[in-house]
Structure formats: structure tokens, C-alpha cells
C-alpha positions, -999 to 999 in steps of 0.1 A, spaced: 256 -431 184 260 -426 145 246 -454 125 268 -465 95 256 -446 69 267 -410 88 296 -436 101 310 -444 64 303 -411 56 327 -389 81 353 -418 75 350 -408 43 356 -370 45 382 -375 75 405 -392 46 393 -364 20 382 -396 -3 356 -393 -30 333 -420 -42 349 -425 -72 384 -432 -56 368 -456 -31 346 -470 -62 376 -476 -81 395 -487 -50 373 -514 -42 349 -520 -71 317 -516 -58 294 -497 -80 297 -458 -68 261 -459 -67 260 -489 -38 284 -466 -20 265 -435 -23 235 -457 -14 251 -466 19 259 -434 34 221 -425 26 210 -459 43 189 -465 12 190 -503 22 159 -507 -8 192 -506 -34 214 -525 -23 221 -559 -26 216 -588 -1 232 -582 35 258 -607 28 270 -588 -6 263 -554 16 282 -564 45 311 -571 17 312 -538 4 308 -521 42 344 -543 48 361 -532 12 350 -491 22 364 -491 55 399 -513 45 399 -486 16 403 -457 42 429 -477 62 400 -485 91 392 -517 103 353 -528 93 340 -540 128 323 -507 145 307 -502 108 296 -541 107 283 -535 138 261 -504 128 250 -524 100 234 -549 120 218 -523 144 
């Protein structure tokens, strides 16, 4: 099973998205998204804000947030 980085990640390419059209899209810092398809968890914010942004990537790429969510907490 893929955790969420890899998750976010081929969600992301599936679309043909960048992170500067998901950035813009949902205004989270490009570097928080980049930062969460590496699973560097050291810069990103709290969970709750995290969790937040996991939501506003997936809605971005027309996919609903639970599987991701659920990575996350794994």
C-alpha cells in the first residue's frame, strides 16, 4: 500500500497538474505541497493545518480526501 506522499504524488501526475497550479489552486505554500509528496513531515505545519492542505490537494484534482487522510494518519 502507497502512503500519502507517493499517494498525492501519482494523483498529481494522473491529472498532469504541477505544484504551482495546485499551489495557486488551493493556496498552500508550493513548498508545503512539495513537502508532502516527500513525507518531510519536519516542515510542515501542525497535523490539523496538514490534514487541511491534504483535503484542498485532493479536492483540487477532483478526488475526494478520505484514502489520503487515511495514509496520513498511518
Amino acid at each position: 500500500m502507497l502512503s500519502v506522499g507517493p499517494y498525492l504524488r501519482e494523483m498529481r501526475l494522473r491529472r498532469g497538474a504541477s505544484f504551482e497550479e495546485i499551489a495557486r489552486s488551493t493556496r498552500v505554500a508550493q513548498r508545503y505541497l512539495v513537502a508532502l509528496e516527500a513525507e518531510d513531515f519536519s516542515q510542515l505545519p501542525p497535523p490539523a493545518f496538514t490534514r487541511g492542505f491534504i483535503r484542498a490537494y485532493c479536492q483540487t484534482l477532483g478526488e475526494s480526501p478520505e484514502e489520503a487522510l487515511v495514509l496520513y494518519e498511518q
